[in-house]
C-alpha positions as CSV (number, residue, x, y, z in Angstrom):
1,X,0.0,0.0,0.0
2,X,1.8,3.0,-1.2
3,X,1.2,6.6,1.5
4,X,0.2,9.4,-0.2
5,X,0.9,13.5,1.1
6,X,-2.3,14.9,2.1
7,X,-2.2,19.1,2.0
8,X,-4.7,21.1,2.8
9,X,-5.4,24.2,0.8
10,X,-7.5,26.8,2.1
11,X,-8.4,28.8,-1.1
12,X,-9.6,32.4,-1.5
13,X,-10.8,34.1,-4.4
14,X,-9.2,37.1,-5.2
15,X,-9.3,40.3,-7.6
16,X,-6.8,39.3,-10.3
17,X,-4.0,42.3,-11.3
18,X,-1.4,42.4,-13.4
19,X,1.9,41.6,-12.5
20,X,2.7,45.5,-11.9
21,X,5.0,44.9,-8.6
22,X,1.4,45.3,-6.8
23,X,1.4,43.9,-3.7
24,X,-0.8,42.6,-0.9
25,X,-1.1,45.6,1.4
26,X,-2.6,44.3,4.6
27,X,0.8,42.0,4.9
28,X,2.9,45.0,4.3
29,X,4.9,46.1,7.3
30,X,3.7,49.8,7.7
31,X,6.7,51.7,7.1
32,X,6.9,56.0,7.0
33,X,9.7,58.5,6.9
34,X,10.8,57.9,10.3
35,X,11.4,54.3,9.5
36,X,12.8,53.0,6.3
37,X,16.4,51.8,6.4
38,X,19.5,53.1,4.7
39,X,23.5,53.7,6.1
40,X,24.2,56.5,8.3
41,X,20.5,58.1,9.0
42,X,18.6,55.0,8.9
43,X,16.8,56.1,5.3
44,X,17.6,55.7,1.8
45,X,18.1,59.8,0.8
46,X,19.4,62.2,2.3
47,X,17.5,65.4,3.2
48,X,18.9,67.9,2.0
49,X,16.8,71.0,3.2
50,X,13.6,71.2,6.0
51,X,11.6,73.5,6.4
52,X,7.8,73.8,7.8
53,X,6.5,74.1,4.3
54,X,8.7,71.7,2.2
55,X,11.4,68.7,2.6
56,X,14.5,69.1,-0.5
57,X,15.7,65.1,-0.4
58,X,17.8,63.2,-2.5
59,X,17.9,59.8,-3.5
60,X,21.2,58.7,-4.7
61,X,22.6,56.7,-7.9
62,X,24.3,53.8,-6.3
63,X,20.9,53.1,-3.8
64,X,19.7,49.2,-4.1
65,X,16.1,49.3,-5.4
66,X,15.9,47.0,-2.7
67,X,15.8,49.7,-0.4
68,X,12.8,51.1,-2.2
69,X,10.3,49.9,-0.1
70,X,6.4,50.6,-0.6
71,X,5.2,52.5,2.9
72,X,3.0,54.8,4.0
73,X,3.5,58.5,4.7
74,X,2.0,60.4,8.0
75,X,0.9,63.5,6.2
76,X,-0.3,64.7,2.6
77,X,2.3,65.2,0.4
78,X,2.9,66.8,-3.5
79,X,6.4,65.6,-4.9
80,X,7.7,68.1,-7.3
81,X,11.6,66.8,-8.8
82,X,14.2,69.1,-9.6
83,X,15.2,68.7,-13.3
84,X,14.8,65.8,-15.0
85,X,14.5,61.8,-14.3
86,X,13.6,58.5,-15.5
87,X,12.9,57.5,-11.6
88,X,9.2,56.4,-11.3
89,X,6.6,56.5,-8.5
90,X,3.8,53.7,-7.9
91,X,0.7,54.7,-6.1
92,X,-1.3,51.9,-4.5
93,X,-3.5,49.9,-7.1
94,X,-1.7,52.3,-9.9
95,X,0.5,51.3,-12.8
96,X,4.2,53.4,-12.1
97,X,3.9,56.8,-13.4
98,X,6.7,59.4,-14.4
99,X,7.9,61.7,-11.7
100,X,8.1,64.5,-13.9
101,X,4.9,66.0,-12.8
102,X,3.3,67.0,-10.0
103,X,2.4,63.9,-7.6
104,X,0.0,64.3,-4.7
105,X,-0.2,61.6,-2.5
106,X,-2.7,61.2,0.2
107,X,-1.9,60.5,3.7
108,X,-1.5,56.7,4.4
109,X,-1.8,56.0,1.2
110,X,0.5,53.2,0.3
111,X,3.3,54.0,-2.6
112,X,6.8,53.0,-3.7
113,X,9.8,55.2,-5.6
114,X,11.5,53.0,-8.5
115,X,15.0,53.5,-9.7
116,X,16.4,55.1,-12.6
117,X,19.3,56.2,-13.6
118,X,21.2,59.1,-11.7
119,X,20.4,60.9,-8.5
120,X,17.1,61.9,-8.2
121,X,16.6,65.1,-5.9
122,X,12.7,66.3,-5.4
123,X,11.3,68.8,-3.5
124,X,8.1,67.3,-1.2
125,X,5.3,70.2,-0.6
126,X,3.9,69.7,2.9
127,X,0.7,70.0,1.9
């Protein structure tokens, strides 16, 4: 008499996306500005200039994507970049859209940076 594996699936139907980079978001660790990892301050980028009104950061070239984690922010926010860049942002449930315009982002409103090439160096309006 040959034993066979018995496994149990528990299955749950789910809204279908394309394979985007979306994820699940109610498995993601939270993360916000005061807690995403990088050398030195703890971040990936380096803020450059604070102020009540605005935040100047910069991301730089030789970052891992890695470190690019999706997260949540604590406040509204618009991102404005300074020049040009082929760096991306991906809201939640969004394809990733060019940074070269205006982005508002909502507070707690779950959203990842992608890589390009260069620095990238944006200005974040407090809204």
């Amino acid at each position: 008499m040959r034993l066979q594996n018995v496994t149990i699936v528990l299955k749950r139907r789910i809204k279908l996306k394309q394979d985007i980079g979306l994820a699940v978001y109610h498995v993601m660790q939270s993360y916000s500005d005061s807690n995403q990892t990088s050398e030195g301050s703890g971040k990936p980028y380096t803020d450059l200039e604070i102020t009540d009104k605005y935040i100047l950061r910069e991301f730089g070239d030789d970052i891992d994507p890695i470190e690019l984690m999706w997260h949540r922010d604590d406040q509204d926010r618009t991102i404005e970049i300074i020049g040009k860049t082929d760096w991306s942002i991906q809201l939640e449930d969004s394809l990733p859209t060019s940074l070269n315009e205006r982005i508002f982002i909502k507070r707690h409103e779950w959203h990842r940076v992608i890589k390009g090439t260069g620095k990238l160096q944006l200005k974040i309006h407090l809204d």
